[in-house]
LUMSE-574693 format. One record per residue: residue number from 1; residue in one letter; y negated, z negated, x of N, C-alpha, C in turn. Coordinates in pm, 1 decimal, padded with zeros to 6 digits. Layout:
# LUMSE-574693
+-----+-----+----------+----------+----------+----------+----------+----------+----------+----------+----------+
:   n : res :       nv :       nw :       nu :      cav :      caw :      cau :       cv :       cw :       cu :
+-----+-----+----------+----------+----------+----------+----------+----------+----------+----------+----------+
: NUM :   A :        Y :        Z :        X :        Y :        Z :        X :        Y :        Z :        X :
...
+-----+-----+----------+----------+----------+----------+----------+----------+----------+----------+----------+
END
This chain:
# LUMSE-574693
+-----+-----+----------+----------+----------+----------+----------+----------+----------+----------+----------+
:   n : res :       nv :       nw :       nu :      cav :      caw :      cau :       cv :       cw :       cu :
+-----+-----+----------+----------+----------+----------+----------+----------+----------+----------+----------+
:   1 :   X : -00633.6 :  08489.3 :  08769.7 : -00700.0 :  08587.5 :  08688.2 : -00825.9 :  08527.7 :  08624.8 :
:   2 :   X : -00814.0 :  08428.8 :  08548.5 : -00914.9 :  08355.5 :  08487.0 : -00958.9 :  08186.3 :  08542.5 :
:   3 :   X : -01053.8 :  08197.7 :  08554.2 : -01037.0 :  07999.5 :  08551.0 : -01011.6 :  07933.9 :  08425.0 :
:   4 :   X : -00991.2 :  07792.1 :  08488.8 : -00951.1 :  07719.6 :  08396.2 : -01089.4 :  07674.9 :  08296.0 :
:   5 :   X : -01197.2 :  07693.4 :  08344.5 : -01319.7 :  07688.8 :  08244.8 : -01339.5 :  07829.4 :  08188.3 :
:   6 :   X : -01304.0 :  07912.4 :  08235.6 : -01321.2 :  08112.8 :  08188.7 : -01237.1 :  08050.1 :  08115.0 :
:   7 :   X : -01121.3 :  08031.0 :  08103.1 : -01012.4 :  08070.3 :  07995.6 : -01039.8 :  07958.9 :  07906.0 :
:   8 :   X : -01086.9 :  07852.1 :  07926.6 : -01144.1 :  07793.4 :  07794.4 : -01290.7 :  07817.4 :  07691.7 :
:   9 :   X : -01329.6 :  07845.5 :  07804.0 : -01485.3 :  07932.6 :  07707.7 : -01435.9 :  08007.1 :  07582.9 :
:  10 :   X : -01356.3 :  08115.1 :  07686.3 : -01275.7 :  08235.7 :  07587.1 : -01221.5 :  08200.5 :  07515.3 :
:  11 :   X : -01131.7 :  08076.2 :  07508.9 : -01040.3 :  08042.1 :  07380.4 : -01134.4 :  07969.4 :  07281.6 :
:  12 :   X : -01215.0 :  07893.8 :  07334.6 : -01269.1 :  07872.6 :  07239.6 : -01385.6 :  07932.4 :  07144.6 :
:  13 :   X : -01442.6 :  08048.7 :  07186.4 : -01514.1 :  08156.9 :  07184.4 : -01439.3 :  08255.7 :  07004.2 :
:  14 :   X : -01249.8 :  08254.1 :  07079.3 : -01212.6 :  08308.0 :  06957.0 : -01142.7 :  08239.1 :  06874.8 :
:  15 :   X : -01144.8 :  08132.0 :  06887.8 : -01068.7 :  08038.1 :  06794.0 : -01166.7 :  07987.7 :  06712.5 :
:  16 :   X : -01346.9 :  08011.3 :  06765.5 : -01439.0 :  07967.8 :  06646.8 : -01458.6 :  08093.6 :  06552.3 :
:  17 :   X : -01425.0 :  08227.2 :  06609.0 : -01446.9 :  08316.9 :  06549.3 : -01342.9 :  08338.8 :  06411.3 :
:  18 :   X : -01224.3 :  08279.5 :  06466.7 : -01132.3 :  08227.1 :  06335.1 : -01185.9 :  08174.8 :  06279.4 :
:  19 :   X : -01199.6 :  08071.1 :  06282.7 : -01252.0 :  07931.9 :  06196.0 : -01397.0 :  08038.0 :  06088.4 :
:  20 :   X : -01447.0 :  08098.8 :  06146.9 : -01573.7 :  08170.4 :  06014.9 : -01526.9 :  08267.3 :  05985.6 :
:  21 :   X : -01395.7 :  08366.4 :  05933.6 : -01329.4 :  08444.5 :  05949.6 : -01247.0 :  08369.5 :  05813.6 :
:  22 :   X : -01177.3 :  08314.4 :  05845.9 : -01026.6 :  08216.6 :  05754.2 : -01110.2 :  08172.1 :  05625.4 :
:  23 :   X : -01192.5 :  08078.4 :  05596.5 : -01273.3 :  08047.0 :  05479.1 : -01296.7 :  08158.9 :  05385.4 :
:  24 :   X : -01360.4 :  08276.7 :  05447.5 : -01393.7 :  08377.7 :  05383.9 : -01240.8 :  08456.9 :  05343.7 :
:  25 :   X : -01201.1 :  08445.7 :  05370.9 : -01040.2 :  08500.2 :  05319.3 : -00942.2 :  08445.2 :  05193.1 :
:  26 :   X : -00993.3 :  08274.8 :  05215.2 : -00912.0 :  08201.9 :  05136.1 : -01059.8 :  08207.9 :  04986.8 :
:  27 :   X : -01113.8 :  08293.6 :  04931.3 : -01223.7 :  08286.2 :  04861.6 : -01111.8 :  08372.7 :  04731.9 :
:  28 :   X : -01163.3 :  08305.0 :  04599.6 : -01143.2 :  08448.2 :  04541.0 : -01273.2 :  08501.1 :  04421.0 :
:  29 :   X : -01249.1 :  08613.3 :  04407.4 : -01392.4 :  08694.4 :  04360.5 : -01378.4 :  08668.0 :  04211.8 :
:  30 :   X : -01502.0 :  08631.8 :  04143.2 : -01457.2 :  08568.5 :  04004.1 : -01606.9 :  08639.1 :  03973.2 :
:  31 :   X : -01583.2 :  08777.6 :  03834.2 : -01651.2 :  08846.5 :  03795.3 : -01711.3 :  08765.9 :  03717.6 :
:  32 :   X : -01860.9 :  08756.2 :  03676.7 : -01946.5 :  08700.8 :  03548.1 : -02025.9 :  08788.7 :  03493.1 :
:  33 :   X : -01979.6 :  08802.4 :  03331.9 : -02076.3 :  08869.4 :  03263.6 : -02202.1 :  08892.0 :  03270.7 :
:  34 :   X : -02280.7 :  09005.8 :  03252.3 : -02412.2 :  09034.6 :  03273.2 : -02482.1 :  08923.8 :  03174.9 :
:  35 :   X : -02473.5 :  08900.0 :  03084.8 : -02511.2 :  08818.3 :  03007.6 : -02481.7 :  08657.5 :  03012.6 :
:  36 :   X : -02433.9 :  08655.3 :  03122.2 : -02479.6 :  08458.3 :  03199.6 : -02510.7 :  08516.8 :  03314.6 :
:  37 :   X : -02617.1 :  08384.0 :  03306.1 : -02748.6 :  08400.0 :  03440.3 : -02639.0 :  08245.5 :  03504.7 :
:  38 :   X : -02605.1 :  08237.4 :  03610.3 : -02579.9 :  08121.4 :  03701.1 : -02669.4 :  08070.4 :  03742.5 :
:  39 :   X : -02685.3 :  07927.5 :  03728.1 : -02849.3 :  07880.4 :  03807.0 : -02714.6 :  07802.6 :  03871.8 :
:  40 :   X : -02657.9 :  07706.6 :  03913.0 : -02605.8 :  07638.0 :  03985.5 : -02442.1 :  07635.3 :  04029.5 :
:  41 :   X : -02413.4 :  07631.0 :  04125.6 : -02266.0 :  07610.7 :  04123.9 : -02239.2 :  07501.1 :  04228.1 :
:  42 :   X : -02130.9 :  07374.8 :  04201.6 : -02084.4 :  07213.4 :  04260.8 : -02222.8 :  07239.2 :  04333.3 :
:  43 :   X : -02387.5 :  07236.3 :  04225.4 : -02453.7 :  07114.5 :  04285.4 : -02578.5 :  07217.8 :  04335.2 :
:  44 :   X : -02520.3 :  07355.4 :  04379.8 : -02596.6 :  07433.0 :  04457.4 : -02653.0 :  07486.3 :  04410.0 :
:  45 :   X : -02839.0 :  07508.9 :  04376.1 : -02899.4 :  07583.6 :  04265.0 : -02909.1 :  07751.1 :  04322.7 :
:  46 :   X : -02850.1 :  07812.7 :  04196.3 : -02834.1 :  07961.8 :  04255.3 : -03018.4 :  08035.1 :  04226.4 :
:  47 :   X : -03041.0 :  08131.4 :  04278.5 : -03159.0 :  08165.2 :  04224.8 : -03107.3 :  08378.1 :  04231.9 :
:  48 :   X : -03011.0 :  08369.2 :  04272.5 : -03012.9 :  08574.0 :  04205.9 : -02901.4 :  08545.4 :  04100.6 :
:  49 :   X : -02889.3 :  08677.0 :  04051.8 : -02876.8 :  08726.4 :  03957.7 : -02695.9 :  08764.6 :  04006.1 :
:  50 :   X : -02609.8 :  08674.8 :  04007.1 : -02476.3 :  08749.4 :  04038.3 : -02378.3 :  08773.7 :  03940.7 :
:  51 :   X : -02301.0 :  08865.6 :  03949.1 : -02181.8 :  08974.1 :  03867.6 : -02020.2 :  08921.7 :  03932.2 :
:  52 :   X : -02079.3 :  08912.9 :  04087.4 : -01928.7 :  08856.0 :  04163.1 : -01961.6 :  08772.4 :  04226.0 :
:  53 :   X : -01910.5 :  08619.0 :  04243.4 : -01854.8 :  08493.2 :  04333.2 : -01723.5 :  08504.9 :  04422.3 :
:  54 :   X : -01789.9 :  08437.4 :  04547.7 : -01636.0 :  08391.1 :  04578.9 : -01675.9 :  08256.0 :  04620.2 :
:  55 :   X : -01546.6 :  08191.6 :  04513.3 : -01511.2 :  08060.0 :  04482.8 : -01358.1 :  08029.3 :  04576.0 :
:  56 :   X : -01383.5 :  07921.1 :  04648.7 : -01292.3 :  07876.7 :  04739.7 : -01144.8 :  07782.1 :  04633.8 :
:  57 :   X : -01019.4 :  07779.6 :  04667.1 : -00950.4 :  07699.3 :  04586.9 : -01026.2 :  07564.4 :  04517.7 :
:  58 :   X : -00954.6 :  07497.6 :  04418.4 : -01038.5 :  07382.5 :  04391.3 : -01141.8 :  07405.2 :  04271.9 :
:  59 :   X : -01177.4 :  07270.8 :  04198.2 : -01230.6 :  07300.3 :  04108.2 : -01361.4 :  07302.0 :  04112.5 :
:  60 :   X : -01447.8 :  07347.0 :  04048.9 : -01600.8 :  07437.4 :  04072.7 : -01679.1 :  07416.4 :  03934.9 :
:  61 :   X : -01786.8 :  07314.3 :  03932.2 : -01855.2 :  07326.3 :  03840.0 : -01945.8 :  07445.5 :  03848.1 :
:  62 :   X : -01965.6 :  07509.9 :  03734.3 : -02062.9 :  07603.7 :  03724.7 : -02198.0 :  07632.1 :  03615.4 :
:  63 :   X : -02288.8 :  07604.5 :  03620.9 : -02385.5 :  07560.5 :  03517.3 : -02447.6 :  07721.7 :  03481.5 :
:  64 :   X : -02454.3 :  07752.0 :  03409.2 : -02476.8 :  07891.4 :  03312.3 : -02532.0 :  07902.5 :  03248.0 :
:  65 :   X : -02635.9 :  08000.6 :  03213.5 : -02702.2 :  08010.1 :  03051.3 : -02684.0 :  08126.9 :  03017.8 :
:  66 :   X : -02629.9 :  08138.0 :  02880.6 : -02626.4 :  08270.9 :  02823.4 : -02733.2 :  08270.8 :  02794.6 :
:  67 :   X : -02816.4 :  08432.2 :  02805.7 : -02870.9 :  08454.1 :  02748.6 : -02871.7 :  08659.8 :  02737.7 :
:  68 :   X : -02879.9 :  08677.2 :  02602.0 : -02872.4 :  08825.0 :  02569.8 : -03017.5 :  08877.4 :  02455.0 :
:  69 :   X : -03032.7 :  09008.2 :  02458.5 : -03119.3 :  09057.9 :  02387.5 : -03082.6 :  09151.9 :  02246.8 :
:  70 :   X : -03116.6 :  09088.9 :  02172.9 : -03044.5 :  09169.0 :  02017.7 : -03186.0 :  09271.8 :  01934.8 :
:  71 :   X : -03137.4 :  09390.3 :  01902.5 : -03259.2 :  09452.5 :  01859.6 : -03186.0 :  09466.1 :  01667.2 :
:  72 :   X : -03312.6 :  09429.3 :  01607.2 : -03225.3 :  09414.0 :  01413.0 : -03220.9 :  09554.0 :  01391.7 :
:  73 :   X : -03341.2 :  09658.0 :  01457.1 : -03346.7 :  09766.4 :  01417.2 : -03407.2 :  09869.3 :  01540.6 :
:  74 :   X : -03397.4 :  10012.0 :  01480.0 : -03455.8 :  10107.6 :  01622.4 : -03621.9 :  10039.6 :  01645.2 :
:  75 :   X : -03683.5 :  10030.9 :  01560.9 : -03786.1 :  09998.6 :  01610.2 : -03824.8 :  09874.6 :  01615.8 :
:  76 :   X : -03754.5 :  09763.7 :  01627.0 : -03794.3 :  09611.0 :  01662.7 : -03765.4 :  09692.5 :  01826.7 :
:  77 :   X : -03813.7 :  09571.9 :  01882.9 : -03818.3 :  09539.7 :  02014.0 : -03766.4 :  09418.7 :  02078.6 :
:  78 :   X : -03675.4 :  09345.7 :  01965.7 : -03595.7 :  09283.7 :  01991.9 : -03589.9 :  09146.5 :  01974.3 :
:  79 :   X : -03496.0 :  09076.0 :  01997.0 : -03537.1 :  08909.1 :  01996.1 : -03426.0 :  08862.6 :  02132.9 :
:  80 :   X : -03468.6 :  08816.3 :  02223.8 : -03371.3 :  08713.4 :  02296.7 : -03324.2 :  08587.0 :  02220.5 :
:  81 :   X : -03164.8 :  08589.0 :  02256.4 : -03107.6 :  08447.0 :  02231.0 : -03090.0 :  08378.4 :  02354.2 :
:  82 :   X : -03085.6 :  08276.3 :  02346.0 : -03094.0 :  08210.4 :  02466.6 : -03037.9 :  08065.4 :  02497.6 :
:  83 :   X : -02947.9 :  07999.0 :  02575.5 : -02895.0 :  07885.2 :  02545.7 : -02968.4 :  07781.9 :  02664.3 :
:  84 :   X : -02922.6 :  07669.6 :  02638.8 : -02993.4 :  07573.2 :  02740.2 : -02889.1 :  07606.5 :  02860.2 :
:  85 :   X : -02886.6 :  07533.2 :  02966.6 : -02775.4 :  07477.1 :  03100.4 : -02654.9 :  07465.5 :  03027.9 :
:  86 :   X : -02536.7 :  07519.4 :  03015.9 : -02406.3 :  07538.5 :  03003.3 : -02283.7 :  07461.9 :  03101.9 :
:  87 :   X : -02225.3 :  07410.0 :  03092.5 : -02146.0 :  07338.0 :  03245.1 : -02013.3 :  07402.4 :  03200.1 :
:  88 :   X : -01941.8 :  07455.7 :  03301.8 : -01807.2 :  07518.0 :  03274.2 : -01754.3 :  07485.8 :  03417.0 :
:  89 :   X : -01622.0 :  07375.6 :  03436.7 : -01533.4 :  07321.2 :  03463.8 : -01425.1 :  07410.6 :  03545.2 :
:  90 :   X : -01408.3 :  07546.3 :  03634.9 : -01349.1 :  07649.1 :  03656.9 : -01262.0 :  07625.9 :  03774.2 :
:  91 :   X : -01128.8 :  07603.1 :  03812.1 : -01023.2 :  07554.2 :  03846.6 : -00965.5 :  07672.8 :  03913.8 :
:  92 :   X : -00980.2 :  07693.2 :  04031.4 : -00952.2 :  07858.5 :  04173.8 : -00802.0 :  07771.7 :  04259.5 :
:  93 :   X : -00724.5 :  07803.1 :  04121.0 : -00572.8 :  07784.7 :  04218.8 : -00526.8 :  07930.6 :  04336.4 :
:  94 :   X : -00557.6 :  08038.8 :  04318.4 : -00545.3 :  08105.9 :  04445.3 : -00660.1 :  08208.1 :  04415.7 :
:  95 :   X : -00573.0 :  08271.6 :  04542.0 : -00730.4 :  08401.2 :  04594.3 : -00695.4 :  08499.6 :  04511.0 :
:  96 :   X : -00663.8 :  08497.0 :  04357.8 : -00603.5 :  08637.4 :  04278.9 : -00808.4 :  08666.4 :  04210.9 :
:  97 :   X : -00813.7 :  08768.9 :  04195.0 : -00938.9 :  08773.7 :  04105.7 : -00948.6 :  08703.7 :  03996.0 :
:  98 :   X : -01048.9 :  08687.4 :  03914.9 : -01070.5 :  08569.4 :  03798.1 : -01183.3 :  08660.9 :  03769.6 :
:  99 :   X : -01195.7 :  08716.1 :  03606.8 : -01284.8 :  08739.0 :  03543.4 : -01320.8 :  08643.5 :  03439.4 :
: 100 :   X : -01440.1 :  08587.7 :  03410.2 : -01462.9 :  08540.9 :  03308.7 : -01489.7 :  08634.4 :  03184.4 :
: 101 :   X : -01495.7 :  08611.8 :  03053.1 : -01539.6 :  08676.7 :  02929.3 : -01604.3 :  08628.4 :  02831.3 :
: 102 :   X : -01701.9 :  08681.4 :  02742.2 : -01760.7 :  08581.2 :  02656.7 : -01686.8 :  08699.7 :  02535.2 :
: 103 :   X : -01690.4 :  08617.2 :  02399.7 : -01637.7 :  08717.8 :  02278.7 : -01759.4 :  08867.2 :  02293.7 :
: 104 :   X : -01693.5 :  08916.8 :  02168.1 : -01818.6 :  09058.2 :  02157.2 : -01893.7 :  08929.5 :  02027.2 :
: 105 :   X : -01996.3 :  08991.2 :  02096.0 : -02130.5 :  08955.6 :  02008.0 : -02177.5 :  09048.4 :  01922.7 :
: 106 :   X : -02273.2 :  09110.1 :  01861.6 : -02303.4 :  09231.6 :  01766.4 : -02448.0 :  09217.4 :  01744.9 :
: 107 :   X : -02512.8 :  09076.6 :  01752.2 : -02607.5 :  09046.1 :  01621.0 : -02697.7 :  08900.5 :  01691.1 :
: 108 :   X : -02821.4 :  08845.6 :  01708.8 : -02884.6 :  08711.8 :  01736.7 : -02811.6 :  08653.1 :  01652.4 :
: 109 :   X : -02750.0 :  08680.4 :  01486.9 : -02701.1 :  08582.1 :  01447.3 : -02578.3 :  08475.4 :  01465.3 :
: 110 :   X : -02469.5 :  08615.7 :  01477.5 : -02347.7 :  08568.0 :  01574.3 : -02370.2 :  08514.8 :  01720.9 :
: 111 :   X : -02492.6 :  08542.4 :  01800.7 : -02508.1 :  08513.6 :  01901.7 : -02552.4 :  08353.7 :  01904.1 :
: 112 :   X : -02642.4 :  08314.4 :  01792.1 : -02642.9 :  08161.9 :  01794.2 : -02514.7 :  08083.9 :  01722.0 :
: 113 :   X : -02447.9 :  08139.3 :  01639.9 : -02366.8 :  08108.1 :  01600.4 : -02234.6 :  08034.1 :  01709.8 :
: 114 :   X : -02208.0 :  08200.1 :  01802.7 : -02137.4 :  08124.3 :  01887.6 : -02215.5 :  07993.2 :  01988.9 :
: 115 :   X : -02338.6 :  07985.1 :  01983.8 : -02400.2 :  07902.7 :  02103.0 : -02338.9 :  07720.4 :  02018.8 :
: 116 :   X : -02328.8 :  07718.4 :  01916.7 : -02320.2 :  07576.4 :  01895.9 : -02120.2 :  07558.4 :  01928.6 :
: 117 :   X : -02022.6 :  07626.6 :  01928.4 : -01984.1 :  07628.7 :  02004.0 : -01909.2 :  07696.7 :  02151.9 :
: 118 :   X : -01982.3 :  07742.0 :  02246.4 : -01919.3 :  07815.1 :  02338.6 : -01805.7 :  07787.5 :  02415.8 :
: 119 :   X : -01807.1 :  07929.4 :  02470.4 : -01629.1 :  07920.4 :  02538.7 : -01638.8 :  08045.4 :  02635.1 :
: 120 :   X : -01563.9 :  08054.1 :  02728.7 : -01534.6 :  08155.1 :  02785.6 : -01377.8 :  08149.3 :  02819.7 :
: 121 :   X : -01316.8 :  08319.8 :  02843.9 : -01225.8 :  08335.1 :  02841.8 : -01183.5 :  08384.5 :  02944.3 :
: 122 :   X : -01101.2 :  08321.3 :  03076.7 : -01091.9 :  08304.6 :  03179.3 : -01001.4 :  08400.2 :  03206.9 :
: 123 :   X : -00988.1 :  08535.6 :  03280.8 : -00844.8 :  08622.9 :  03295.6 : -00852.0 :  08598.7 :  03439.3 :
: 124 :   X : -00695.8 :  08627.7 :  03463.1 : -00673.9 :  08622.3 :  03600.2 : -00602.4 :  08749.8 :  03641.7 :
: 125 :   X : -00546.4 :  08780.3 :  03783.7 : -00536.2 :  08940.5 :  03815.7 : -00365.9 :  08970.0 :  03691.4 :
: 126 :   X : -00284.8 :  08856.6 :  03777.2 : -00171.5 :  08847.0 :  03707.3 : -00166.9 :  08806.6 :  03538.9 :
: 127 :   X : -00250.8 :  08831.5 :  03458.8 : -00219.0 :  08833.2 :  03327.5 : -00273.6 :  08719.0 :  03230.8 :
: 128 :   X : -00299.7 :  08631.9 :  03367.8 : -00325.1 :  08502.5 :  03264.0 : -00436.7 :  08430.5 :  03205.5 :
: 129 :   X : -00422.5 :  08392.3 :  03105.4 : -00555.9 :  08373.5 :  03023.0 : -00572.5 :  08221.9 :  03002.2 :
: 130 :   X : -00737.7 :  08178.4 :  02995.3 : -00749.3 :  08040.3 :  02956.5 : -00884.3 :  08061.6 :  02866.7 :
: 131 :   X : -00908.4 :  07982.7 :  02751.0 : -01005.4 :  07967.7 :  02692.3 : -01051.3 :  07846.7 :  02773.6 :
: 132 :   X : -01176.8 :  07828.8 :  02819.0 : -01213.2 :  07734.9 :  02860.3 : -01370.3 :  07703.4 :  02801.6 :
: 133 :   X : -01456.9 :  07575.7 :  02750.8 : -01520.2 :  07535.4 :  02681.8 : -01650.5 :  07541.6 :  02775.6 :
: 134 :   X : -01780.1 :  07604.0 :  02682.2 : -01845.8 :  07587.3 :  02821.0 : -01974.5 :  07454.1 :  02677.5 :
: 135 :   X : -02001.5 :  07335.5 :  02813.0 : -02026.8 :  07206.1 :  02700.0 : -02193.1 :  07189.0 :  02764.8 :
: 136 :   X : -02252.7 :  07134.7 :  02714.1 : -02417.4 :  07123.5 :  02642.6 : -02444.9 :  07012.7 :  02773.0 :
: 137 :   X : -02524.5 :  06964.1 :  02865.9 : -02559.9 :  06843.4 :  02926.3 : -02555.7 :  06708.5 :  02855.4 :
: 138 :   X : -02630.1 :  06700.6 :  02749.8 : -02572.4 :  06609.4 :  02639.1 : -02402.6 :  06539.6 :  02610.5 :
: 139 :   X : -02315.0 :  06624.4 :  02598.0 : -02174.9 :  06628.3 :  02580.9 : -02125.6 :  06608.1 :  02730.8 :
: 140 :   X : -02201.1 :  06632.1 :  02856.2 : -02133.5 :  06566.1 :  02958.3 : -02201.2 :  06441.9 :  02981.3 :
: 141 :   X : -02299.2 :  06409.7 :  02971.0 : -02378.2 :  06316.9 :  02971.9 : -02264.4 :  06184.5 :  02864.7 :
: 142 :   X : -02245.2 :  06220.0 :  02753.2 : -02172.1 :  06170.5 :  02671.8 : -02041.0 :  06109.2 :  02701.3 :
: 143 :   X : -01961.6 :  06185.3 :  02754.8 : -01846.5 :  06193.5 :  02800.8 : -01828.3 :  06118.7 :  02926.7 :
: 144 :   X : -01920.6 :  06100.0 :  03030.6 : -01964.3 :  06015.4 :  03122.9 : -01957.5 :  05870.2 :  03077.7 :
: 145 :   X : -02049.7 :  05882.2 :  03003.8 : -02076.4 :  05702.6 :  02955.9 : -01978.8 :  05632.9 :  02883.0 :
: 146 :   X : -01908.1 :  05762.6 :  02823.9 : -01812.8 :  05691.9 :  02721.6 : -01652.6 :  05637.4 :  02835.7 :
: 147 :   X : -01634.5 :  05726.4 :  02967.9 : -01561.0 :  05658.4 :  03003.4 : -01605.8 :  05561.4 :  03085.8 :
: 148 :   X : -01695.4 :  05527.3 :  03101.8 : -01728.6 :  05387.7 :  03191.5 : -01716.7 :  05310.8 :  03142.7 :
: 149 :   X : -01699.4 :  05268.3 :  02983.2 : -01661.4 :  05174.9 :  02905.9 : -01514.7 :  05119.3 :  02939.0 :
+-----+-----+----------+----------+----------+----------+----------+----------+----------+----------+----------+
END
């Protein structure tokens, strides 16, 4: 019916079509607030504007900046708050969805307020929650040197 080179072309034809197929499956979709911009994720500088990731198992640095627009009154036009590079540490034990959350904000004031220290609040499909710290370049920079000692 086939040769023995036909029938290997073909197998291998759909066994690569697996192989780019399977990766994309084992991903899971991890929502981010409109209000963090992603510039990088393990290394990779992002340049759009994304709402949904898919993050493969394994842990995933993700570098972030909040930034939001607060108006004091109807007729200001507003003030942006704005944080430096953010690093958040995000740990994809399976393919369940993962939303991140930042608190409610109200105000630039609460908004810098929370910036000295941030956090996000990690939900998962099944229920579960993590506060996780999002830390300054400085503070990893820090944390670096201090364990090489």
């Amino acid at each position: 019916m086939f040769s023995k080179t036909a029938f290997a072309a073909l197998s291998a034809a759909i066994l690569s079509s697996y192989l780019f197929v399977i990766p994309q499956t084992l991903a899971a979709q991890v929502t981010v607030p409109a209000s963090l911009q992603i510039l990088d994720i393990d290394g990779q500088p992002q340049n759009t504007a994304h709402s949904d990731l898919q993050l493969s198992n394994g842990t995933h640095v993700l570098v972030v900046r909040y930034r939001d627009l607060f108006a004091d009154s109807a007729d200001d036009s507003g003030a942006w708050v704005t944080s430096e590079p953010l690093y958040l540490n995000l740990a994809i034990k399976d393919q369940q969805p993962v939303q991140l959350h930042i608190p409610v904000i109200d105000d630039a004031s609460a908004a810098k307020t929370y910036l000295h220290q941030p956090y996000l609040t990690v939900g998962t499909a099944n229920g579960h929650t993590d506060q996780l710290p999002l830390r300054t370049q400085a503070s990893v920079i820090a944390e670096l040197l201090s364990a090489q000692r």
